[in-house]
N, C-alpha and C positions, 0 to 999 in steps of 0.2 A: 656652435662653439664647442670647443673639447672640455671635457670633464677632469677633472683632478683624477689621477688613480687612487688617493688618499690625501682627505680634507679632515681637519679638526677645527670644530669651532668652538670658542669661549671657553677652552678645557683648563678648570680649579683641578689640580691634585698634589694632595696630601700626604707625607708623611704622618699619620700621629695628628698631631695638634699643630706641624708646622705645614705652613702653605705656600706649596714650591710651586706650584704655575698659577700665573694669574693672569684669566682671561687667555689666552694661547690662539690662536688665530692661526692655522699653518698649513701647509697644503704643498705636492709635487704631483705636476701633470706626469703627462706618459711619456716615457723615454726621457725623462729629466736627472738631471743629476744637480741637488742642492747640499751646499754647506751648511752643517750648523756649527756653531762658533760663539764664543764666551770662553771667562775665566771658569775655573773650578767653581761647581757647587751652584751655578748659574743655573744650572735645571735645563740641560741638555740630556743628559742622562734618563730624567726624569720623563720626557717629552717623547724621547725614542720608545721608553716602557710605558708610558700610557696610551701610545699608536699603537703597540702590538700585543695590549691585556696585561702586561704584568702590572700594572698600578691601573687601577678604576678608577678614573674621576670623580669625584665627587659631584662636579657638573661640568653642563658642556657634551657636546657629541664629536664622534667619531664615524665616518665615512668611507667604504672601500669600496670603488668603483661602482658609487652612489649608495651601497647599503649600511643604513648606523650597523656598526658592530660596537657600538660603547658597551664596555660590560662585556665582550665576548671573552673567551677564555683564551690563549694564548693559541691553542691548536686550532681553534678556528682562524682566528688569522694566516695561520701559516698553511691552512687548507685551503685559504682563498687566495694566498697568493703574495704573504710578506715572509721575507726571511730578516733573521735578527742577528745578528753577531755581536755580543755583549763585547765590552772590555775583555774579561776574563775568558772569551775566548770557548766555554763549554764544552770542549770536546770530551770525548768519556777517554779516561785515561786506560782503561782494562779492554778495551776493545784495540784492535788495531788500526791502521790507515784503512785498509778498502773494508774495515767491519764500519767500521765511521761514515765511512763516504754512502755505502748501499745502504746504511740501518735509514738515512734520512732518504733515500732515491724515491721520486712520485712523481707523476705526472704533474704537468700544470694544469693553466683552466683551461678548459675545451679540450684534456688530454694532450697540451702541447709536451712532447718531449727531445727538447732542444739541447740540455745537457744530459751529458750521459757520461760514464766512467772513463772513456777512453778522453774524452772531449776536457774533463779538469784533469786528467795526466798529460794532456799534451799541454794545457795549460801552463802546469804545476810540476814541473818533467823529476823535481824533486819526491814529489810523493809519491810518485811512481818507484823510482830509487827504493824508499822508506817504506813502498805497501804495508810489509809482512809486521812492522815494529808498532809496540805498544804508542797509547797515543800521550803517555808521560814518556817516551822517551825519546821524543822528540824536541828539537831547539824550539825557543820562543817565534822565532821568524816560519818553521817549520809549524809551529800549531796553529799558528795564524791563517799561513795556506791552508792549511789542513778546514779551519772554520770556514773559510770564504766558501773551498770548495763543498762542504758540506749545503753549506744555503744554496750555493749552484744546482745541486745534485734534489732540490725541491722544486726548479723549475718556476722559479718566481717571477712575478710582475715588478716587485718594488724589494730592494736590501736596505734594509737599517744599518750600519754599519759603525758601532761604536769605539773609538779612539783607533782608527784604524793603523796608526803606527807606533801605539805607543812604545819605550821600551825597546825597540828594535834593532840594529844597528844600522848605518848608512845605508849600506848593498841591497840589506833585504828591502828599506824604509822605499828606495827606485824601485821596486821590482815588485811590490804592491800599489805603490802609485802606477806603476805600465800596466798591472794589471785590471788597477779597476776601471785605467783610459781602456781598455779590449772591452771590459765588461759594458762600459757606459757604450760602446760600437756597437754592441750588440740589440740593445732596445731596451734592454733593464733599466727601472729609473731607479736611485740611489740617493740616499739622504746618508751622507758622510760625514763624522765628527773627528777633528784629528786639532791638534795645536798649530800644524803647520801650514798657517796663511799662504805662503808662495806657492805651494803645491793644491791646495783648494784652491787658490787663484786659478790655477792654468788648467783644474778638473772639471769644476763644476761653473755651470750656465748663471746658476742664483746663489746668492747667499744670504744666509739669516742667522743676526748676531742677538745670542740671547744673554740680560741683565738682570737679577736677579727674581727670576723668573718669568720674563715680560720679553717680549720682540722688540726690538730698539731699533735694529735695521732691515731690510727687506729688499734687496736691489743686486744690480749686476756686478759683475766685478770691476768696471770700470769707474762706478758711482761708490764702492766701498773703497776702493784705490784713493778717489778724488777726498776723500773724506778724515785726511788723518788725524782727525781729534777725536776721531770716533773709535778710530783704531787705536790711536794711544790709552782713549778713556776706556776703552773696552775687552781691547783684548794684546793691553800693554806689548804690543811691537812699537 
């Protein structure tokens, strides 16, 4: 039987004194592409950053291609093979497009090196355009590209990918959804948070709708289709 690339189990994490996940049970095999999905402040957020070290559970373990990393530091993860793409997008504003793209460039595990600069510019044919420009002066849809490709450019097993359209307008909102159907083509699995149901409908294989810190749903999009009280109650469409 195939193994999870990344499993969490029973994961409590804490801001402070409040307790944003309770009990957390979650998990993407290899080459999978899942939705996470809830209202605001549901602890999606929270659940992306305790997979990849920025928040430490307080219990509960974490799993990457069977090894706990609970507790590791953020750059271990990303040395074994998760890339992260916050909301905010992190790009360094004083560096340029291709100071950005090569400062994150590494091989994968086993030394796979599948993306490469030329490979997110034919991607991205925009950032190609924009190499030479600061990375604050570039458009919201433009730093965007700019993040995805950056995580590309680490040669990852698994992308986190948080509110991946927030904010955007129409044109760009298609043209990263086209893009992470290429990425999901390629064998990346992906764990995607975005508002937009219909577009997570037609991306991803599984989805998982999280209520105020707890998994509520866990099934295919057929079965979260059939289910609209669930959808009403949860993620008010």
């Amino acid at each position: 039987m195939t193994a999870p690339v990344l499993a969490a189990e029973k994961i409590n994490s804490y801001y402070g004194q409040s307790h944003i996940l309770r009990g957390v049970d979650f998990h993407v095999m290899p080459r999978e592409t899942v939705s996470l999905l809830g209202r605001n402040g549901m602890g999606k957020t929270t659940l992306l950053r305790s997979l990849v070290g920025l928040v430490k559970p307080r219990s509960g373990r974490v799993f990457l291609h069977g090894a706990d990393i609970t507790g590791s530091r953020p750059s271990f993860a990303a040395r074994a093979g998760l890339a992260f793409i916050p909301e905010d997008r992190g790009i360094f504003p004083n560096l340029t497009v291709i100071e950005n793209l090569t400062f994150a460039a590494r091989p994968g595990r086993g030394a796979r090196v599948g993306w490469t600069l030329e490979r997110i510019y034919s991607l991205f044919p925009r950032l190609a355009e924009r190499r030479s420009h600061w990375g604050n002066e570039l458009s919201g849809g433009e730093q965007k590209m700019l993040s995805i490709g950056r995580a590309l450019m680490t040669n990852p097993d698994l992308i986190l990918l948080d509110e991946a359209t927030e904010g955007l307008a129409p044109k760009v909102r298609d043209e990263i959804w086209a893009t992470l159907r290429q990425i999901a083509a390629t064998g990346i699995a992906s764990i995607v948070v975005d508002k937009n149901l219909d577009d997570l409908l037609a991306l991803a294989e599984r989805h998982v709708v999280m209520a105020k810190g707890e998994i509520v749903f866990d099934g295919t999009a057929q079965a979260l289709k059939a289910d609209a009280a669930l959808i009403h109650r949860h993620l008010g469409v």
